[in-house]
C-alpha positions as CSV (number, residue, x, y, z in Angstrom):
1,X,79.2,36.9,64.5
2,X,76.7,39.6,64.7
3,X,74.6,38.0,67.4
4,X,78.4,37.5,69.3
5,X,79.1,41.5,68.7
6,X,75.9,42.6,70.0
7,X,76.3,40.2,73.2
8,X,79.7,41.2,73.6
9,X,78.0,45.4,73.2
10,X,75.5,44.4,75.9
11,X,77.9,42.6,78.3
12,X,80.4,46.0,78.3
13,X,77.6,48.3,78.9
14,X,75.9,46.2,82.1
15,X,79.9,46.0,83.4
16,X,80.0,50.2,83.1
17,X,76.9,49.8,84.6
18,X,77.6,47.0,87.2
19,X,81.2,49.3,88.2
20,X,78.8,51.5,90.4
21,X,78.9,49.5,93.4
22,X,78.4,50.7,97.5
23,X,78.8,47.9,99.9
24,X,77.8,49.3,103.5
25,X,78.2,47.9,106.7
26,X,75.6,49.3,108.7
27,X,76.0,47.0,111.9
28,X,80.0,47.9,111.8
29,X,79.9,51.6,112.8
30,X,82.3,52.5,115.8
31,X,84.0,55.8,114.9
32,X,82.7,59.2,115.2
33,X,82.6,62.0,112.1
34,X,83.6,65.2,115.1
35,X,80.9,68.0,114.2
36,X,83.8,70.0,113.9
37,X,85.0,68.7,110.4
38,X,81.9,70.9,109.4
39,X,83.9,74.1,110.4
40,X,84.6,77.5,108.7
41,X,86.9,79.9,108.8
42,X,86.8,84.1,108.9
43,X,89.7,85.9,108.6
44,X,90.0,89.9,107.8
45,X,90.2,89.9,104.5
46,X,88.5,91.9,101.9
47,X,84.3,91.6,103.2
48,X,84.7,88.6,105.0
49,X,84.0,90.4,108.6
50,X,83.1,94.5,107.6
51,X,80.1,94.0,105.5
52,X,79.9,90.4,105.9
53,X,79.4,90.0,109.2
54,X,79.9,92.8,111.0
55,X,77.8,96.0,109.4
56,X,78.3,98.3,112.6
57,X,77.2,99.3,115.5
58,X,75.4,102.5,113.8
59,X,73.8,101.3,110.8
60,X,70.4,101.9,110.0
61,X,70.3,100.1,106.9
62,X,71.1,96.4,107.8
63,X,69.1,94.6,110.8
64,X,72.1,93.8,113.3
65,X,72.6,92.7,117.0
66,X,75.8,94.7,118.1
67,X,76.9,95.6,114.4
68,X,76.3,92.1,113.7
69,X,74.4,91.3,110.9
70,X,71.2,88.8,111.6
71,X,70.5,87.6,108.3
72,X,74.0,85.7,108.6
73,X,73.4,84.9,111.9
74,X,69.9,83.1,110.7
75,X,71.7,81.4,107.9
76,X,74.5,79.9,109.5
77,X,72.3,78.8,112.4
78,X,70.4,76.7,109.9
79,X,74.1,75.3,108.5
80,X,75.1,74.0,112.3
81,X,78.0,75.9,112.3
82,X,80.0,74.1,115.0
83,X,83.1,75.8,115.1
84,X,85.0,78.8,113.7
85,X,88.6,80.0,113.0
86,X,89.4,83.9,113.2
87,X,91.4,86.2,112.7
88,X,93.2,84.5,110.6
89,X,95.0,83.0,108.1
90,X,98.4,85.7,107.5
91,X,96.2,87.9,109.3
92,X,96.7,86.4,112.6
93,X,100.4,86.8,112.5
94,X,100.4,90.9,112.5
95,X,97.3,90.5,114.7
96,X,97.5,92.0,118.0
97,X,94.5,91.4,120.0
98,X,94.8,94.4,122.7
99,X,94.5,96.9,119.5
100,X,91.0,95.3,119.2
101,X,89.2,95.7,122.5
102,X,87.9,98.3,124.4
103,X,86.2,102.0,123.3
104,X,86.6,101.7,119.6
105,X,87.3,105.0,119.3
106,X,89.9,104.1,121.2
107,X,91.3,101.6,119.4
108,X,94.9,102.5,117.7
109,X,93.8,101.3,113.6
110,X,96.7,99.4,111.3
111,X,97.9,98.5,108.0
112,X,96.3,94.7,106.6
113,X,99.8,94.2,105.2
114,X,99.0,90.8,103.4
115,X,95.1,91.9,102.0
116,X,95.3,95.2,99.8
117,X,97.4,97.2,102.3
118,X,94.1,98.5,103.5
119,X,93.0,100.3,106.7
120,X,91.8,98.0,109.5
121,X,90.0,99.9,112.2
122,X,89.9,97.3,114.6
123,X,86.3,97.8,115.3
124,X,85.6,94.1,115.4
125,X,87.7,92.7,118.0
126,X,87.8,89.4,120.5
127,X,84.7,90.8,122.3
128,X,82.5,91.0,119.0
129,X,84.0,87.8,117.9
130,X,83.1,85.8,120.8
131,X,80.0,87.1,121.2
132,X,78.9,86.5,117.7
133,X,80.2,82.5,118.7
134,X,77.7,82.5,121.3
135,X,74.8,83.7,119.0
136,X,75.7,81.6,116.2
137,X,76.3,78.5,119.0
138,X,79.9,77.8,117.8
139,X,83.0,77.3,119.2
140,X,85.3,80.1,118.4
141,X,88.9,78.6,117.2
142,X,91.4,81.5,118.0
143,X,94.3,82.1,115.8
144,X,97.3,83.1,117.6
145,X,100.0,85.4,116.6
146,X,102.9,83.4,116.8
147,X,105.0,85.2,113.7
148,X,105.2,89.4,114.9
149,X,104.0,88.3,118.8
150,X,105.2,87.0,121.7
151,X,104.4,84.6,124.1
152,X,103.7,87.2,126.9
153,X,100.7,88.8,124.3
154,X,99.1,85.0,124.3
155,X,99.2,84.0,127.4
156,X,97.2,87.1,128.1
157,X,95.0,86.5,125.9
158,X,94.4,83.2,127.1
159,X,93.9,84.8,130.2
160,X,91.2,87.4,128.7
161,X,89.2,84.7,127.0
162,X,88.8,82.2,129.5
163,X,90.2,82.8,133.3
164,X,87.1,83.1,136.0
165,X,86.1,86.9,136.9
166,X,88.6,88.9,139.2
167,X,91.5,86.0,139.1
168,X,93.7,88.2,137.4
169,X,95.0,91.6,135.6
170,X,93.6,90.1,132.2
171,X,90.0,89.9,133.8
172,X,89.7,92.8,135.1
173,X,91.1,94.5,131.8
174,X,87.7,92.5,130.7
175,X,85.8,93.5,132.9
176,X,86.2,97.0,132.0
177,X,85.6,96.4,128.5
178,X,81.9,94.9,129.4
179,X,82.1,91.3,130.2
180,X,82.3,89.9,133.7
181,X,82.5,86.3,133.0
182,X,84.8,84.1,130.6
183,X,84.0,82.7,127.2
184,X,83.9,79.2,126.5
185,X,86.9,79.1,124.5
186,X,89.0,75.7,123.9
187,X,90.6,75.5,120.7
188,X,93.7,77.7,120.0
189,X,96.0,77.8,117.2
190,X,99.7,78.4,117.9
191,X,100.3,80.5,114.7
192,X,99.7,80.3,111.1
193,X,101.2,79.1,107.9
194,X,104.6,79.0,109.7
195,X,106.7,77.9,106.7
196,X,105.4,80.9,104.9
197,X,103.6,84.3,105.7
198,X,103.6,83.1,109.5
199,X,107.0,83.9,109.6
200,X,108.9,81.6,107.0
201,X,110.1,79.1,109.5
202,X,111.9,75.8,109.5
203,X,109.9,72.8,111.3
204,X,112.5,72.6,113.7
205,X,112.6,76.0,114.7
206,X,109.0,76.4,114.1
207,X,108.6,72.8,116.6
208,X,110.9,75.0,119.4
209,X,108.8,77.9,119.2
210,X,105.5,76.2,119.2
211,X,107.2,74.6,122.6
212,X,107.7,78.1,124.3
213,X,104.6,79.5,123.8
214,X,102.6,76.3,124.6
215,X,104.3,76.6,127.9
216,X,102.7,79.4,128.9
217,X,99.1,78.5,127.6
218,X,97.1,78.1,131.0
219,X,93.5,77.8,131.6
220,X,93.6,76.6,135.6
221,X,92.7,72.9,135.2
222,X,90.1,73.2,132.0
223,X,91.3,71.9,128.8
224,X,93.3,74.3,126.2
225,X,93.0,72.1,122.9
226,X,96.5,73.6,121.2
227,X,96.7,73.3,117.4
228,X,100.1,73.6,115.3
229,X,100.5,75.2,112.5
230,X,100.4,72.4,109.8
231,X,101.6,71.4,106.8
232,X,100.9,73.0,103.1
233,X,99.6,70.1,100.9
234,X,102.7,67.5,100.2
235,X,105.3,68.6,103.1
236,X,105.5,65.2,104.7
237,X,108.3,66.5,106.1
238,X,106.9,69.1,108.1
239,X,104.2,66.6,109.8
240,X,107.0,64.7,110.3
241,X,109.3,67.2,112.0
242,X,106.2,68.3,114.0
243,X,105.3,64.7,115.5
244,X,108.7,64.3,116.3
245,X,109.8,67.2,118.4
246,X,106.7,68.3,120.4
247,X,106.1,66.5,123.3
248,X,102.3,65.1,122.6
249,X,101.3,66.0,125.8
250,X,101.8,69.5,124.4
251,X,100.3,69.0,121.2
252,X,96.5,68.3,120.3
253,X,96.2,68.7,116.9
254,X,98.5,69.4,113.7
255,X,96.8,71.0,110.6
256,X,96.9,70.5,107.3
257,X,96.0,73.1,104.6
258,X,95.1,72.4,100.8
259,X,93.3,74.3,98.1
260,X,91.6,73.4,94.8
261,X,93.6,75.6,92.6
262,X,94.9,75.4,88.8
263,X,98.1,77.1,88.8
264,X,98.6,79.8,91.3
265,X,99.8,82.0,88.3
266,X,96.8,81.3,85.9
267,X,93.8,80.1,88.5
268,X,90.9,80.4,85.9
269,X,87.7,81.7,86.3
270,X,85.2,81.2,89.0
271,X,82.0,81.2,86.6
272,X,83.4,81.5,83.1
273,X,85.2,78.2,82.9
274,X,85.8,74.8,80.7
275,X,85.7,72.0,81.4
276,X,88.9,71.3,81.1
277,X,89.0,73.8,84.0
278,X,86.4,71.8,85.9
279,X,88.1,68.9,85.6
280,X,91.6,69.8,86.5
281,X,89.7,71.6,89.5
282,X,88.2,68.4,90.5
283,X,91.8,66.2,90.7
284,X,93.0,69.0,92.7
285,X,90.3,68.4,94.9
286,X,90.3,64.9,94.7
287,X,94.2,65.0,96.0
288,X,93.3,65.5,99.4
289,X,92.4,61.6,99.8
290,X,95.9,60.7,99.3
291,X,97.2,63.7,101.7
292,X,95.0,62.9,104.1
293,X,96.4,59.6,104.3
294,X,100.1,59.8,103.9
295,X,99.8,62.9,106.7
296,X,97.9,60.3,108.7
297,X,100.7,57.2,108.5
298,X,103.4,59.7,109.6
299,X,101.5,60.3,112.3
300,X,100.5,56.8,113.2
301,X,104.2,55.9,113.5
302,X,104.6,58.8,116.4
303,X,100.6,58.2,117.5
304,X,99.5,54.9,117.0
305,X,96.4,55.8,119.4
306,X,95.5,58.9,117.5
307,X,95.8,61.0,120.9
308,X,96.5,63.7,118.4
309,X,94.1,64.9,115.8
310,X,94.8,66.5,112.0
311,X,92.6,69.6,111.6
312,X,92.7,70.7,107.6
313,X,91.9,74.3,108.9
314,X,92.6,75.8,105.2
315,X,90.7,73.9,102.2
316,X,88.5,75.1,99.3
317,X,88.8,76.3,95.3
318,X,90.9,78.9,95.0
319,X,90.2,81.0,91.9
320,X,90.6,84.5,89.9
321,X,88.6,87.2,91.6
322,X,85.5,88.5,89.8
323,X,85.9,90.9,87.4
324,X,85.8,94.9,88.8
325,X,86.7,93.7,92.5
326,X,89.5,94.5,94.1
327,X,92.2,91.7,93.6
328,X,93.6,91.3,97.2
329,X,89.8,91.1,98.6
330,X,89.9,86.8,96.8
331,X,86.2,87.6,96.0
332,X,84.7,84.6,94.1
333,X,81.4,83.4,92.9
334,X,80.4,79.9,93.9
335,X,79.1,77.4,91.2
336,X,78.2,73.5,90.9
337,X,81.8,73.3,90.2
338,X,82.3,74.4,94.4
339,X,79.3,72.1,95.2
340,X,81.6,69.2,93.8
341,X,84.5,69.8,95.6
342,X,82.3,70.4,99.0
343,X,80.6,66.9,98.6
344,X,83.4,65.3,97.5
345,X,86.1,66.5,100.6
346,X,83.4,66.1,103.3
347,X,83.6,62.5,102.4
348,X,87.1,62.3,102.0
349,X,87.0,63.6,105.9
350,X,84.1,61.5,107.4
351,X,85.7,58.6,105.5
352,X,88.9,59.5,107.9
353,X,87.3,60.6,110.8
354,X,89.2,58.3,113.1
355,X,92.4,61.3,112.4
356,X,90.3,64.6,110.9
357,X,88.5,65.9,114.0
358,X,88.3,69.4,112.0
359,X,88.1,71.5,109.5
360,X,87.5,75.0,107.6
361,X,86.5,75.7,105.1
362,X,87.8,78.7,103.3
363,X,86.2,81.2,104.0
364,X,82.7,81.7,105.3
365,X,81.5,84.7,103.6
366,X,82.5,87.0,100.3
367,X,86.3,85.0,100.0
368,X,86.9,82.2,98.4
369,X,84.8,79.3,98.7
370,X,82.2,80.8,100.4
371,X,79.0,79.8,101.9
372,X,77.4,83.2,101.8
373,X,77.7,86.4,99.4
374,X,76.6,89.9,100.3
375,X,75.6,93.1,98.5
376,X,75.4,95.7,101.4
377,X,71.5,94.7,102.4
378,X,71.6,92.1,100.2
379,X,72.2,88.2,100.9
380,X,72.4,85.1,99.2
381,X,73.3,81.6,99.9
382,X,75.7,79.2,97.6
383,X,75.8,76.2,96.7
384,X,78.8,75.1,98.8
385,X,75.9,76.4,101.7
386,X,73.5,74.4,100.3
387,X,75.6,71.0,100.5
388,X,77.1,71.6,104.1
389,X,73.6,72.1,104.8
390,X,72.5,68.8,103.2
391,X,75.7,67.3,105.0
392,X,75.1,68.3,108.3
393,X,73.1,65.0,109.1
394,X,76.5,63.2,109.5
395,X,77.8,65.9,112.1
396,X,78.3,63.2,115.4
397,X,77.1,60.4,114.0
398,X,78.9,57.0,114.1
399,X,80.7,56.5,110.4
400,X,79.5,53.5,108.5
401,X,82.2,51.2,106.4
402,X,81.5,52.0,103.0
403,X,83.3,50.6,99.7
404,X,83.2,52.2,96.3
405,X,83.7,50.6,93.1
406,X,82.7,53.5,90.6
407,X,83.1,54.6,86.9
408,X,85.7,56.7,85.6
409,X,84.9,60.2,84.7
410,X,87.6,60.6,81.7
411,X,89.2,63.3,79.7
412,X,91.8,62.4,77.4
413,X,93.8,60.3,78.6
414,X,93.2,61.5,82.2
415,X,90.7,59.2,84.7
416,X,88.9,60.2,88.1
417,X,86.2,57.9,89.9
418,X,83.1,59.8,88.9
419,X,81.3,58.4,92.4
420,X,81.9,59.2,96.0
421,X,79.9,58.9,98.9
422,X,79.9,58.3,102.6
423,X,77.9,56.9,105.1
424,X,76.5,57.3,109.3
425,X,73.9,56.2,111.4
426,X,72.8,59.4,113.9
427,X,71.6,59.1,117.0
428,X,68.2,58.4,116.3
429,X,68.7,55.8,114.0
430,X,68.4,57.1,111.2
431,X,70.9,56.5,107.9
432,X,72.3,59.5,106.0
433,X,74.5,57.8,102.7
434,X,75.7,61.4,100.7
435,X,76.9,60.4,97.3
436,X,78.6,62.6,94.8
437,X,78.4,62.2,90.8
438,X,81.4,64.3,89.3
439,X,80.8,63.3,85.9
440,X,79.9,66.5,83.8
441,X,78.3,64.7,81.4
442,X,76.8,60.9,82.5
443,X,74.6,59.8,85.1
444,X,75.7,56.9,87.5
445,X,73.8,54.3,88.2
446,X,74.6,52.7,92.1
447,X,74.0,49.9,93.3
448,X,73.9,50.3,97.3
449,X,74.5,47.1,99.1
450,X,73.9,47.0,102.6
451,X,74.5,44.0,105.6
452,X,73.8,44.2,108.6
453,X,70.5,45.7,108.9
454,X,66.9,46.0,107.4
455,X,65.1,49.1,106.4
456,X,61.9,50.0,105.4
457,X,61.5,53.1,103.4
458,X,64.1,55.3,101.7
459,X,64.1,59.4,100.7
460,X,66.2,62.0,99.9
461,X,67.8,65.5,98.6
462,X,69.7,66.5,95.5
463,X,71.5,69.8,94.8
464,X,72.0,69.6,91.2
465,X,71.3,72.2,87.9
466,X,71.4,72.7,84.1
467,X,75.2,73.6,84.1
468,X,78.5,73.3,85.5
469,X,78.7,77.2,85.7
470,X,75.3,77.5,87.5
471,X,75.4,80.1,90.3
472,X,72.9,82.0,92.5
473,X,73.3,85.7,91.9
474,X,71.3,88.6,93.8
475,X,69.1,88.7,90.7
476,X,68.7,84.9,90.7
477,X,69.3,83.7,94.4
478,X,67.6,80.5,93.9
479,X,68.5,79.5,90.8
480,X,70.7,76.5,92.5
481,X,68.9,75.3,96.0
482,X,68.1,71.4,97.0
483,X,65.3,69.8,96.1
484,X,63.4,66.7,96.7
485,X,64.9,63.3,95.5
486,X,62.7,60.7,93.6
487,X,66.0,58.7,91.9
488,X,66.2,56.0,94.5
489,X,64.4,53.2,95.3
490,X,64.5,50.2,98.2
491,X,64.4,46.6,97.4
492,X,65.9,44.2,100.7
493,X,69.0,44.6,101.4
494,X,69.2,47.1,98.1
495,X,69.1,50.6,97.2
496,X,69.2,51.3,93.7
497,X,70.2,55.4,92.8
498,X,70.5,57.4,89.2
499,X,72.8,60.0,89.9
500,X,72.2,62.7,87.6
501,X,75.6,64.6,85.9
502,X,77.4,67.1,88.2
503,X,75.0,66.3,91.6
504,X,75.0,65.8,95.3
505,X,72.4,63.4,97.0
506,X,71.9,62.9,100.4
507,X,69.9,59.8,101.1
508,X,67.9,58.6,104.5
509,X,67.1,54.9,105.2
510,X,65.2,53.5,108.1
């Protein structure tokens, strides 16, 4: 009977073990993860643009090109920053873009209604913005004011953006203000958050409206990619509405936004939290799997091609502000809790490529989930920065079929699949599998099997630390950075991986 138990022990622990499984099918790759699912978002709020990135014109403190700051610019060059949304978020809907070009001592200032009723100076306009795009090599995605605007103030600055030199009022206008030829801008978003501080629209009015103004958005014969204002989290309804009454030859995208949060009336700490916090972070997170894919089979029935594309232009953990900042600034610190939910959506989006062509993160610097914090001179990079980084290997590459079969991360009666991963094969060849270990307290042993190809060696990168709560501060801007991965090893067909508690691994095969 003893002998039987100690079987019985033995057989339950290899089946935990054995639950870990990855099947990859590396010869049946045929869609591609869009660059721009790796996208960001900076809207004026708090120091997300003054101080973040833009410093002035005059400072003699900060090395800057044009007020804008160079150490950023550095950093997010390394990231691959392929596209990014500005001005906003509820910003963009009291936005008026004429306020914000021209002599800046010109420009009339106004009240950031939705962000701490402070003063905006309008110092940092279209012109900085677009020419921070072309040093950073992004796209810019403009956010149009759809909610206090009028279709008259877009079309112009359609026209301002991206009409050839000398065809028309708008050019000239930009001419004067310093630049002769057009940016290279293609993605526009018709509004934001139009069931709530874009206005507090109905999809079908929201639908007519999106209509008019669409109308007037001409570029000549070059491509204006229009987005629509999108749905918050569950409202299948609006997607619904949305795919219904615009004609598709109207509409190129439809977004989708979603944030890790709590409650929205107790959000928890962004350093100082359980792990009860962490894990009710983490199936907030994890919800955007199943609205990803409900948004995606209402779409399907209007768009079985998938002509148009969902953009989650809004995602990231949303929690209390750090203590002594001002609260309408949504200044966070940036943990391994942050790292999980960036590993674990990125693979939730390359896994659905074939709909998510975009998305952006919230936001890029000082709010939110940001990638980078400043302290006036200072800079430091988070962990959220370090996994995009990691992750960037997957930006164009052709998405592998990958199945998981993983353990369950538990608490109480509660259960979330402690692995997640991802797979793509580059254009070089080369194999990039990112897996993601939520578990705060076990390792996960994966088993990695792979048809349809041979390879020879394997390496790769971990992000991982001591604690849930580990952050890099200005005193300690390292304490959390990527290092080399020795827990995987190549047999065949096989790649067995120990992934350690609370990590992200990014592994290459060739």
């Amino acid at each position: 009977m003893k002998k039987f138990t100690f079987l019985l022990a033995i057989s339950f622990c290899l089946s935990a073990i054995a639950q870990n499984t990855i099947t990859l099918q590396a010869d049946k790759g045929k869609e591609i993860i869009n660059k721009n699912i790796y996208g960001h978002f900076a809207e004026h709020l708090g120091h997300c643009i003054y101080g973040g990135i833009y410093v002035g014109e005059n400072n003699q403190k900060i090395p800057h090109k044009d007020g804008i700051r160079l150490d950023v610019i550095s950093a997010l060059k390394k990231l691959k920053v392929p596209v990014l949304r500005w001005p906003g978020g509820c910003f963009a809907d009291t936005y008026h873009w004429k306020d914000g070009v021209g002599p800046k001592d010109k420009r009339p200032s106004m009240l950031n209604v939705w962000w701490g009723n402070v003063k905006e100076d309008n110092s940092f306009g279209s012109n900085e913005f677009l020419n921070m795009c072309e040093m950073l090599g992004a796209e810019p995605y403009l956010s149009g004011n759809i909610g206090s605007g009028s279709p008259q103030e877009l079309s112009d600055w359609v026209a301002y953006a991206t009409h050839p030199n000398g065809s028309s009022p708008m050019t000239d206008y930009r001419k004067q203000n310093g630049r002769a030829n057009p940016w290279e801008v293609k993605y526009w978003g018709l509004g934001n958050e139009a069931w709530g501080c874009g206005g507090n629209m109905k999809p079908e009015y929201y639908a007519n409206i999106y209509r008019q103004y669409a109308t007037f958005m001409t570029n000549g014969n070059k491509k204006i990619y229009k987005i629509a204002s999108g749905a918050s989290d569950a409202d299948y309804n609006w997607t619904e509405v949305l795919m219904r009454d615009i004609p598709h030859n109207m509409l190129d995208a439809v977004g989708v936004h979603h944030y890790s949060v709590i409650n929205w009336n107790k959000k928890s700490s962004a350093k100082d939290f359980t792990e009860e916090d962490y894990y009710t972070t983490m199936q907030r997170a994890l919800e955007m799997e199943e609205l990803v894919a409900k948004h995606s089979a209402i779409m399907d029935k209007y768009d079985p091609k998938k002509r148009v594309a969902m953009v989650v232009d809004e995602w990231g953990g949303w929690y209390e502000v750090e203590p002594g900042t001002n609260r309408a600034f949504l200044y966070q610190q940036n943990t391994m809790r942050d790292a999980m939910i960036a590993g674990t959506t990125l693979n939730i989006f390359n896994n659905h490529c074939d709909r998510v062509r975009m998305a952006n993160l919230a936001q890029i610097i000082n709010v939110l989930q940001a990638v980078i914090l400043t302290n006036e001179e200072k800079m430091i990079l988070t962990p959220t920065y370090h996994v995009m980084e990691m992750y960037n290997v997957h930006q164009d590459a052709t998405l592998l079929p990958i199945s998981v079969s993983s353990n369950d991360y538990t608490m109480g009666k509660e259960k979330l699949k402690a692995v997640s991963a991802s797979a793509s094969k580059d254009k070089n060849g080369l194999t990039h599998i990112s897996l993601v270990n939520i578990d705060a307290h076990a390792s996960q042993e994966v088993s990695i099997n792979i048809s349809g190809a041979r390879y020879a060696s394997v390496s790769g990168r971990i992000l991982s630390a001591d604690k849930l709560q580990s952050h890099n501060s200005f005193e300690a801007p390292e304490k959390v950075i990527p290092k080399t991965f020795t827990g995987a090893g190549l047999t065949g067909s096989s790649v067995k991986v120990t992934l350690p508690p609370f990590s992200v691994v990014v592994l290459e095969i060739k």
